[in-house]
C-alpha positions in Angstrom: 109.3 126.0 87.8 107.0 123.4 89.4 106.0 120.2 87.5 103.5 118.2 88.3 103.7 114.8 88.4 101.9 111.1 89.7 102.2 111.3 93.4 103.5 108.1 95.1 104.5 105.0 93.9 103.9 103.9 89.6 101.4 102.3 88.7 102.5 98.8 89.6 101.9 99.7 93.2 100.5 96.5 93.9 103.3 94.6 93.7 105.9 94.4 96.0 109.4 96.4 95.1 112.5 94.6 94.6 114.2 95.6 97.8 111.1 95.2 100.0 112.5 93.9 103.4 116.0 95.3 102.7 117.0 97.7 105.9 120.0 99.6 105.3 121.7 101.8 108.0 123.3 104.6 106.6 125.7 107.1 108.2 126.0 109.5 105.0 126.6 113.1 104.1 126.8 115.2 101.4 126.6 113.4 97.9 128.2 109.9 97.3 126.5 107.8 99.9 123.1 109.8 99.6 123.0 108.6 96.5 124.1 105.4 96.7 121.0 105.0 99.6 118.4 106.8 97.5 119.2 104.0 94.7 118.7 101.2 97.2 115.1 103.6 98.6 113.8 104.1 95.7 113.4 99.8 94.9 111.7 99.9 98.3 115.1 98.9 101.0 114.3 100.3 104.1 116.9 103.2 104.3 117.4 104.7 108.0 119.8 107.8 107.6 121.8 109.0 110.7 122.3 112.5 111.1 123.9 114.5 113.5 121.0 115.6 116.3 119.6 119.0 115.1 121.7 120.1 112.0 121.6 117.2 110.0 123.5 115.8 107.3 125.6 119.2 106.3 124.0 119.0 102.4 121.2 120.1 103.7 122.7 124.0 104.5 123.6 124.1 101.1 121.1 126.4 99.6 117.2 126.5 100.4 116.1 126.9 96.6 113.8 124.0 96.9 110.8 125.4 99.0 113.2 125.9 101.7 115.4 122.5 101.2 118.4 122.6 99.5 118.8 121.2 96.2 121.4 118.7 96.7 119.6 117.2 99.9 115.9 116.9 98.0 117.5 115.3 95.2 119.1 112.7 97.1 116.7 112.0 100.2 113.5 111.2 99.3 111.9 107.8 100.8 114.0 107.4 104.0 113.9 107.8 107.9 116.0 110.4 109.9 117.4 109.2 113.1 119.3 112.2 114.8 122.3 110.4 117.0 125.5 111.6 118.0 127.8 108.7 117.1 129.7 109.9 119.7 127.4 109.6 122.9 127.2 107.3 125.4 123.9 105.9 124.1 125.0 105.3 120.1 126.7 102.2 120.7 123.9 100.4 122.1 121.5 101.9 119.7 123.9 101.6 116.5 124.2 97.8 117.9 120.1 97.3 118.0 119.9 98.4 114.3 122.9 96.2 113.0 121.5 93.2 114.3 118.5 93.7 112.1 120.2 95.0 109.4 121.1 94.2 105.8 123.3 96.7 104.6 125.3 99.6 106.2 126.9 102.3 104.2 128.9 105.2 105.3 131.0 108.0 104.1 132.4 110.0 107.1 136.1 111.3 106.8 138.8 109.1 106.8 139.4 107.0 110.0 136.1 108.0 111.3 134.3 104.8 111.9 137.5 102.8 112.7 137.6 105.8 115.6 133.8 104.8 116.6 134.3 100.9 116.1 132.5 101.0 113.1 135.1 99.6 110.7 134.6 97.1 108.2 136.0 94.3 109.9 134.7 94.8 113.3 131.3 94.9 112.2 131.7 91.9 109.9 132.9 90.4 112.9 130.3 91.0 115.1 127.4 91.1 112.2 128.2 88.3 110.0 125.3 88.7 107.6 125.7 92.5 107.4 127.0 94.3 103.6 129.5 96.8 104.7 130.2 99.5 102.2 132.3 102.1 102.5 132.9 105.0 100.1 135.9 107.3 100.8 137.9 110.0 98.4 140.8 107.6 97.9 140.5 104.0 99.4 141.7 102.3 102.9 144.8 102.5 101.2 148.3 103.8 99.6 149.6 107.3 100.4 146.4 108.8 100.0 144.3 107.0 102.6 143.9 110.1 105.2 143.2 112.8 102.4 140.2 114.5 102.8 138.4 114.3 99.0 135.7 116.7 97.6 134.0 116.3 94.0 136.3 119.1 92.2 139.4 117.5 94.2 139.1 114.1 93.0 138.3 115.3 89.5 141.3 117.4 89.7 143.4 114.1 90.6 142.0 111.7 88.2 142.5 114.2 85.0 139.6 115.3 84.3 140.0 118.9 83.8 142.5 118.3 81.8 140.6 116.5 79.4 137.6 118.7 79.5 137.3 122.4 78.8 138.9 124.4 76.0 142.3 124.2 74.6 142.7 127.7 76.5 141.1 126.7 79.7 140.5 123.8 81.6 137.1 123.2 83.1 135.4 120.9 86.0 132.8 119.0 85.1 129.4 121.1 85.7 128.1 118.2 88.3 129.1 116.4 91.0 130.8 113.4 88.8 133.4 111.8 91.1 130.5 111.7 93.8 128.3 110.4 91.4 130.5 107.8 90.1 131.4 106.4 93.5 127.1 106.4 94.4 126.8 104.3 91.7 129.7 101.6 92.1 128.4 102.0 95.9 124.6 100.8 95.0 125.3 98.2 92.2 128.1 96.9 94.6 125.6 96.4 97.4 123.4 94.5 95.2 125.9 91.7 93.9 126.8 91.6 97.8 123.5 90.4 98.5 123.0 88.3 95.8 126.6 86.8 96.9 125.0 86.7 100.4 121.9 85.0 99.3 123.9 82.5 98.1 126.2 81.7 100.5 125.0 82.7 103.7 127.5 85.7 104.3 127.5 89.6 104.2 130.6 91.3 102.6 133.0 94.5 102.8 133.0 96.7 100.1 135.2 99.7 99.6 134.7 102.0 97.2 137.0 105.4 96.1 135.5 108.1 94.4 138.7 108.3 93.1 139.1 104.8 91.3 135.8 105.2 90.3 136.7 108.4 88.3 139.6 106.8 87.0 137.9 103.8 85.4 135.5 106.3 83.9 138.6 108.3 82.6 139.8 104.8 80.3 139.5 106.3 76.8 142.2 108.9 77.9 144.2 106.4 79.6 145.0 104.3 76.8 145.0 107.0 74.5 148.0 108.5 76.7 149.3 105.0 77.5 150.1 104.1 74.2 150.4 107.5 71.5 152.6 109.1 73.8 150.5 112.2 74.4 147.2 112.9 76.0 143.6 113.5 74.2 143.6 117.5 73.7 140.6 119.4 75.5 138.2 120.0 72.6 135.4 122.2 74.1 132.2 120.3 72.7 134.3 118.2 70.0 135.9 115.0 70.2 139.2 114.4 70.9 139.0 111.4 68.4 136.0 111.4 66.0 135.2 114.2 64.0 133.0 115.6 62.9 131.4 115.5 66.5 130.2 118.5 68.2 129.1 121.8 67.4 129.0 123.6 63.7 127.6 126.9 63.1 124.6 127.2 61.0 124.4 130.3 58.3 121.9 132.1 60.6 124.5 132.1 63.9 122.7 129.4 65.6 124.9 126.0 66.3 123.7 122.2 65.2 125.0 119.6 67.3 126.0 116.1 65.4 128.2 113.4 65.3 129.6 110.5 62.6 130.5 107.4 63.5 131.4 105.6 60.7 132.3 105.5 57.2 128.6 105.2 55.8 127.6 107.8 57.8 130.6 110.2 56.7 129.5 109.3 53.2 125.7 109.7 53.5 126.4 112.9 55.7 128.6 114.4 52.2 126.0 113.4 49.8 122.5 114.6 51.4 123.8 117.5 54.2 127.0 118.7 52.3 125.5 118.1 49.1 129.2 117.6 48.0 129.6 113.7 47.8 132.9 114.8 46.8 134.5 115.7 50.0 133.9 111.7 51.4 136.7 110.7 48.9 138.8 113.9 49.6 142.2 112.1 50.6 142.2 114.5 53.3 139.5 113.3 55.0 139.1 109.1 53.4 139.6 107.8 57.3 138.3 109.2 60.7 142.0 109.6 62.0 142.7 111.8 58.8 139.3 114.0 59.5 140.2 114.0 63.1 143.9 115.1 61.9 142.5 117.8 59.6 139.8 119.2 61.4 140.2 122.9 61.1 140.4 122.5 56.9 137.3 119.8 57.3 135.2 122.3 60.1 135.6 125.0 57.1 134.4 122.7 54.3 131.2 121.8 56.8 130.5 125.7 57.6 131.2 126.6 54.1 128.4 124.4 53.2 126.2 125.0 55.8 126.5 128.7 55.8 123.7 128.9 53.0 121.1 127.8 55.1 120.0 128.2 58.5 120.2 125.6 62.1 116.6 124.1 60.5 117.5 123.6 57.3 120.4 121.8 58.3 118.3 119.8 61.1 116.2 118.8 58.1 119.0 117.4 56.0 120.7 115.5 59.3 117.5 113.9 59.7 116.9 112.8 56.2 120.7 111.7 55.9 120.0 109.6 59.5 122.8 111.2 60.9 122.3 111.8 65.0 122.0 115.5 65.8 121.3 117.5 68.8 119.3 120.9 70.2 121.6 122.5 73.1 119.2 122.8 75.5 119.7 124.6 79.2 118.4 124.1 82.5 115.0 125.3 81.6 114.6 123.4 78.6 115.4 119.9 80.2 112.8 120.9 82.5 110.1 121.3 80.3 111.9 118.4 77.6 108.8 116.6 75.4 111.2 112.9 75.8 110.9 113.7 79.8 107.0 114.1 79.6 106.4 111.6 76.6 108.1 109.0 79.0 106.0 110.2 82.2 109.3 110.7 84.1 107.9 112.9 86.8 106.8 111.6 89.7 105.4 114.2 93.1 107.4 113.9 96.7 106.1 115.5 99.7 109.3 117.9 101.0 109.5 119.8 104.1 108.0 122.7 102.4 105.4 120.8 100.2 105.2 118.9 97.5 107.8 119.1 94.8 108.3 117.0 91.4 110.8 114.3 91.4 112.5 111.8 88.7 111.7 108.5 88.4 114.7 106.0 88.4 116.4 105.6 85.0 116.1 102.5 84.7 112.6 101.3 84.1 111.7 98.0 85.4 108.4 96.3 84.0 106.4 95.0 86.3 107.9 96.9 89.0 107.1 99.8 90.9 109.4 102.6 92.6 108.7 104.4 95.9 108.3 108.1 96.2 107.5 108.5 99.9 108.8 112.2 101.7 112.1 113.4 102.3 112.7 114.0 105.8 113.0 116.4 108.6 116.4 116.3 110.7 115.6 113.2 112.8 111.6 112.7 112.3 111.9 109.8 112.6 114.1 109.2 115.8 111.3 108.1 118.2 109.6 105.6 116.1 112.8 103.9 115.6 113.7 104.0 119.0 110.9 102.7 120.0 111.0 100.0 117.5 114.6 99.1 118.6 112.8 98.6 122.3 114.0 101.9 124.1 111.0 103.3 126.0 110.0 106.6 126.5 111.8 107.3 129.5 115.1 106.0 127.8 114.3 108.3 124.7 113.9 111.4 126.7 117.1 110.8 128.9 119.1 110.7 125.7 117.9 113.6 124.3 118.3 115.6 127.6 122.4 114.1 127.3 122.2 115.5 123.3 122.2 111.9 122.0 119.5 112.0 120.0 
């Protein structure tokens, strides 16, 4: 399905971005640190991705569904340079050390013990590169028993609980995106930020480490205390709530499900009175408190279907809206795509792609006044001579490091 959207930047192009004369050097693969980067490229940073000389960063082998690009990689490249370098030739160090010194920010997220391997540690560039915002992102952190374990997305969720918090009481389940990944991107970019605000301030760049695991695990608080201090984990619910109910999904009298949720007493009360039409039920002493609904869900889920078994998924719809009770469609894949919020919003934006132009998403967060940059997602290392160049390697230098395979 293509969607076509406002090619370029919004429509406060005129004015400049927020990270406009922001370079960040960033030796990333996969998910985590991609999207950390595209964060920073997307306010206008100037992000210079390194990638291994002719395959690339390996998220680009991941499918080809995207006019020939994979998924993953044109969701999380747009707006930066390629620079194809073998970080371990005898050229990289000199030309990692020409981009430093110019530098803002540099992010990685090779294995563990990677950079320290190819003097790219935290300390020993805050050493030599006082003003430079080191960040990295790892599975588990620089340290405990953990530090050398290798970490993917299902892994981490694995280790922080998450399946077992999310699936069905029979089965547990990942979640259906790349969360851990995600979570550590995000902690990444807003991390960066406060660095160079702190830096701006006092005159210094800063290490920051960031675990997709830790991230996960602040993410997984509700459980944690909820373990911590009953005793005994939060079940896996499917689509419910481990601790509010009603919230999730309730079969209509035609088959179809409504989604909805109540989140406080007036609510439960309104909800008995104009959906139920059994204002009744709110002073049943089954069901007088949240804890006791959540406690006697199966008896309360019967009373709901009971009652809405006489009408169909509209009908009810109609009554959750008139009670002001939040409800939700189940949509898939294809109906976010074509979702009226997305298009009533003008969310889509148009990127340029190896293969052509495909739609992209705007930022979430909308700042007024601001633009966001939508420039092309790269070829493996299109943009190695212009930076070379720029760094003060002439043509001669160039092509002897790509006949040794350093570029």
């Amino acid at each position: 399905m293509d969607i076509v959207g406002t090619r370029g930047r919004s429509s406060m192009a005129d004015l400049p971005l927020p990270l406009e004369g922001i370079t960040v050097v960033s030796v990333e693969q996969a998910v985590a640190a991609p999207f950390a980067s595209r964060q920073l490229a997307d306010r206008g940073a100037r992000v210079i991705k390194i990638e291994r000389p002719g395959v690339g960063d390996f998220a680009r082998g991941y499918d080809e569904r995207v006019k020939g690009t994979s998924s993953y990689f044109a969701w999380l490249n747009r707006s930066k340079e390629s620079l194809s370098l073998d970080l371990k030739a005898d050229a990289a160090p000199e030309v990692l050390h020409r981009l430093l010194v110019g530098a803002d920010v540099f992010i990685q997220n090779l294995a563990p013990g990677a950079t320290a391997r190819l003097g790219l540690g935290a300390d020993a560039l805050r050493t030599r590169y006082p003003q430079l915002v080191v960040c990295d992102l790892s599975g588990y952190g620089a340290s405990g028993p953990y530090v050398d374990k290798k970490a993917y997305d299902l892994l981490v969720q694995c280790e922080a609980a998450l399946l077992s918090v999310t699936g069905t009481p029979d089965a547990p389940a990942k979640a259906g995106i790349s969360v851990a990944d995600i979570a550590g991107g995000m902690y990444a970019f807003s991390s960066v930020l406060m660095a160079l605000l702190h830096r701006e301030r006092h005159g210094v760049g800063t290490a920051i480490e960031v675990s997709l695991f830790d991230a996960l695990v602040e993410w997984m608080g509700h459980p944690l205390y909820f373990a911590m201090y009953s005793g005994e984990p939060p079940a896996r619910t499917g689509s419910a709530h481990a601790t509010v109910f009603p919230y999730g999904s309730f079969t209509a009298g035609d088959g179809a499900p409504v989604y909805f949720g109540i989140q406080n007493e007036r609510e439960w009360r309104r909800f008995c009175d104009v959906v139920l039409r059994r204002p009744e039920v709110a002073a049943d002493e089954r069901f007088v408190t949240n804890g006791l609904r959540s406690d006697n869900r199966v008896a309360l889920t019967e009373v709901i279907e009971a009652a809405f078994s006489a009408t169909d998924a509209a009908e009810v719809v109609r009554l959750l809206d008139l009670a002001e009770i939040a409800h939700a469609g189940q949509n898939d894949v294809a109906g976010l795509l074509a979702h009226p919020q997305l298009a009533g919003r003008d969310r889509w934006r148009t990127v340029d792609s190896p293969g052509g132009p495909i739609a992209a998403l705007r930022p979430p967060a909308i700042m007024h006044g601001l633009g966001e940059r939508f420039d092309p997602i790269p070829v493996v290392g299109a943009h190695t001579d212009a930076i070379l160049h720029e760094l003060g390697f002439d043509a001669d230098a160039i092509d002897a490091m790509r006949v040794d395979g350093a570029v």
